[in-house]
Steps between C-alpha positions, in 0.01 A plus 500: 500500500694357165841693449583396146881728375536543161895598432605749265678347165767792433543428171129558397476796759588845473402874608402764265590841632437845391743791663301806464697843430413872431600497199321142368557118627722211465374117521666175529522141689698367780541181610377296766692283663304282716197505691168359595104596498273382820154416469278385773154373430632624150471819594851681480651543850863559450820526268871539512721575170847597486577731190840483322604891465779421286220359231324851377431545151446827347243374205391865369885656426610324163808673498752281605756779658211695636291169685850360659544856647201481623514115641853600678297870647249206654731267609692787681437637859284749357259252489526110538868466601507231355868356593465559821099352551402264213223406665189699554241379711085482507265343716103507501406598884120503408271413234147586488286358247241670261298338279573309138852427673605823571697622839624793624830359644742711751866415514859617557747530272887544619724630252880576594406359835185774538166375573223672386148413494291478154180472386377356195139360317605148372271214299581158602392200317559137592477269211578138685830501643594826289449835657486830294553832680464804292510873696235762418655801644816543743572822725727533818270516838348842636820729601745284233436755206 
């Protein structure tokens, strides 16, 4: 069985996130810090990443007053606590592939020092020693809503 790692380059790396409200939705990036993708076989097996919560971007408020209220709201203990845990957390604990590289790919995530498991549809495509994940869909395990 061939192990090959293929680590994550943080300054071509990023996640795009959507925060989802009543009233509409906000979207942005945060960083990643560090981290690695596992494939065995080349088939993805495994991954570790460490996110940098003191990195989110608010990309949809243009407002400058309005999106650094908004940054400092996610940065507080409200949500990411940022000062206190600047590190967020995410590892894959299965993946199961589908066809035309496709996997449905179980994981925990531990924000502010809270594990919880997630679920999320991802495309992965290996290109020689370059590796391009891209998720489909994300939502928190059964009981997480």
């Amino acid at each position: 069985m061939e192990n090959k790692k293929f680590k994550i380059i943080p300054a071509q790396s990023n996640i795009d996130w959507t925060g989802r409200k009543v009233t509409g939705a906000h979207n942005g990036t945060i960083a990643i810090k560090e981290g690695e993708f596992v494939l065995s076989d080349g088939k993805l097996t495994g991954s570790k990443f460490v996110i940098d919560t003191t990195s989110i971007k608010i990309l949809d408020l243009t407002d400058p007053a309005t999106n650094a209220q908004f940054a400092g709201h996610l940065a507080s203990d409200d949500f990411f606590a940022s000062e206190k845990y600047p590190e967020a957390f995410f590892e894959i604990t299965s993946a199961e592939p589908g066809g035309d590289n496709t996997y449905d790919i179980n994981g925990e995530l531990t924000i502010k020092g809270i594990t919880h498991p997630i679920i999320f549809g991802a495309i992965v495509n290996v290109s020689g020693d370059i590796l391009l994940p891209r998720v489909k869909s994300l939502s928190t395990a059964p009981g997480m809503e």
